[in-house]
C-alpha positions in Angstrom: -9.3 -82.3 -156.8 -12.8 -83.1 -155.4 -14.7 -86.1 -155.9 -18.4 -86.6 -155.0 -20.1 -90.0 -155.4 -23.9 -90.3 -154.8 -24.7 -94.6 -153.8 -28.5 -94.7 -155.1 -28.2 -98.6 -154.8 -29.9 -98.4 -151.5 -32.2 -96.5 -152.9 -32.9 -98.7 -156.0 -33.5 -101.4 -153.8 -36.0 -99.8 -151.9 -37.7 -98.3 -155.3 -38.0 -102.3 -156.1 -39.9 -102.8 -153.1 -42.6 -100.1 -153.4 -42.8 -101.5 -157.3 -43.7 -104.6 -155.4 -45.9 -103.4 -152.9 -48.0 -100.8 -155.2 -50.3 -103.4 -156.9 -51.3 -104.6 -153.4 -52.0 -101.4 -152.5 -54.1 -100.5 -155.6 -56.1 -103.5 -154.9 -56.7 -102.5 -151.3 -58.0 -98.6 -152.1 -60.5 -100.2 -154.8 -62.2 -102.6 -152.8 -62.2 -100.2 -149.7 -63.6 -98.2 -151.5 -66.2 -100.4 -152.9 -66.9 -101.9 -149.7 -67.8 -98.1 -148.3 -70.3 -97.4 -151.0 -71.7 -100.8 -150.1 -71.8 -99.7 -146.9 -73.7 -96.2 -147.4 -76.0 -97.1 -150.3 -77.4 -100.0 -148.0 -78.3 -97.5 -145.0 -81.3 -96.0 -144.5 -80.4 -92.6 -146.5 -81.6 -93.6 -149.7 -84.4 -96.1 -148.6 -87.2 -93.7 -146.5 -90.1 -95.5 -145.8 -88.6 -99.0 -148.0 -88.9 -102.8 -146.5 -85.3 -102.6 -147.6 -85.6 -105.3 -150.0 -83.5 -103.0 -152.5 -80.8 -101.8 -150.1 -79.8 -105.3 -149.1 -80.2 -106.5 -152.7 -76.8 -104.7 -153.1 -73.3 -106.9 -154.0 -69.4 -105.5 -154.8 -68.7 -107.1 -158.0 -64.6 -107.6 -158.8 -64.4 -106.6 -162.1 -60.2 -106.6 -162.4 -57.6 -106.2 -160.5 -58.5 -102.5 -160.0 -61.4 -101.8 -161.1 -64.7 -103.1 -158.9 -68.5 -102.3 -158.8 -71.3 -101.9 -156.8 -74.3 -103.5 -158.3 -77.9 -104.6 -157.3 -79.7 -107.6 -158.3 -83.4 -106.4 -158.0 -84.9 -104.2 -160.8 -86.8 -101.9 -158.0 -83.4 -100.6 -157.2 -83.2 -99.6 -161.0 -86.8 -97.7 -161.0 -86.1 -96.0 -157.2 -82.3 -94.4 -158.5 -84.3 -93.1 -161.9 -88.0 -92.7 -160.3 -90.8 -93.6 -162.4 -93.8 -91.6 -164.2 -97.0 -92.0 -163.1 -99.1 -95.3 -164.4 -101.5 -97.9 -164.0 -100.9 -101.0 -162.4 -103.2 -103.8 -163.4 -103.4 -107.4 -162.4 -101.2 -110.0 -165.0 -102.6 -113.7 -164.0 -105.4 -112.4 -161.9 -109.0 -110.2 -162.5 -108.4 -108.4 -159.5 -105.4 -106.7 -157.1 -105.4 -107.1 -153.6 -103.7 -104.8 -151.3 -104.4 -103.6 -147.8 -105.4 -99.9 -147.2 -106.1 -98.3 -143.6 -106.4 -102.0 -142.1 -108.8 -103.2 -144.4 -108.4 -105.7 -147.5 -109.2 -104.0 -150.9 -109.6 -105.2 -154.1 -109.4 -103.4 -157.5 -109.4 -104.1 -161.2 -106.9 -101.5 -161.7 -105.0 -98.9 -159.6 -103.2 -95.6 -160.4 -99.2 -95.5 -159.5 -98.8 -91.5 -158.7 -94.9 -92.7 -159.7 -91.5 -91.9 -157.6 -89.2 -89.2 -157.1 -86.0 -90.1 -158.8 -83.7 -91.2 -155.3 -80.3 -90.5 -157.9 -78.1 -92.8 -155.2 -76.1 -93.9 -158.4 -74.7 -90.4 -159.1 -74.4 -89.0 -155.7 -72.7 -92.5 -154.9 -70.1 -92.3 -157.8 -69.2 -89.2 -156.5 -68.5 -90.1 -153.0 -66.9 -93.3 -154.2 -64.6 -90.9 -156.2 -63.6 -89.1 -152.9 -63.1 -92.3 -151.0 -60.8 -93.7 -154.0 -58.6 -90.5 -153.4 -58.6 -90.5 -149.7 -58.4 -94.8 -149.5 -55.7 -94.3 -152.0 -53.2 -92.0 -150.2 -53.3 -94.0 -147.5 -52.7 -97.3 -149.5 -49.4 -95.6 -151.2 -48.1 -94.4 -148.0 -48.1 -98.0 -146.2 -47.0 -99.3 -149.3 -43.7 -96.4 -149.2 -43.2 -97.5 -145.4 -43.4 -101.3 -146.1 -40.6 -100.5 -148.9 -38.1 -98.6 -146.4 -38.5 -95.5 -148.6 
């Protein structure tokens, strides 16, 4: 008679330790990941021609333990993601607008916006944020499975 026994308490052990390590891990991917987008959305790509008020106006918000944003305190950054239609811009305390044109100081009552192209950072963002959750991720889970001796 044959007897085969299979010890899986080295193996439970080590199971025990990756259950451990894994929220750690989780943690790590999401604000990697965060702290990329952070990265690329405050680089010159989306911002031609800005001062770069917007870009730097940009923050990574904790929202959980997995779950993170990437959010920007200054309205602009709103209008320049979902562009604007064209429209008058008129003076709110004073009778006239002052702005500098080819070197010389101008004055006007009222002046016409021509509006912006819609930049769409938010979308093309979200999905490079999904592809750097993937790839951060992977890489979380497998030093997480090496820490745990699996």
């Amino acid at each position: 008679m044959f007897r085969f026994d299979l010890d899986t308490s080295a193996l439970g052990a080590s199971m025990d330790r990756l259950k451990g390590e894994l929220p750690a891990a989780s943690r790590e991917a999401v604000l990697l990941t965060a702290e990329e987008s952070l990265t690329r959305v405050s680089q010159p790509l989306y911002w031609r021609n800005g001062t770069g008020k917007a870009a730097r106006s940009f923050r990574v918000v904790l929202l959980g333990t997995y779950s993170s944003r990437v959010t920007s305190s200054s309205p602009v950054a709103g209008y320049l993601n979902d562009g604007t239609r064209a429209h008058a811009i008129m003076p709110k305390r004073k009778k006239f607008l002052r702005f500098v044109q080819n070197g010389s100081v101008r004055f006007a009552r009222r002046v016409w916006h021509p509006g912006t192209k819609a930049l769409n950072y938010e979308s093309a963002e979200q999905r490079a944020g999904q592809k750097d959750i993937e790839t951060f991720g992977d890489a979380a889970l497998q030093r997480a499975v090496a820490r745990s001796g699996l």
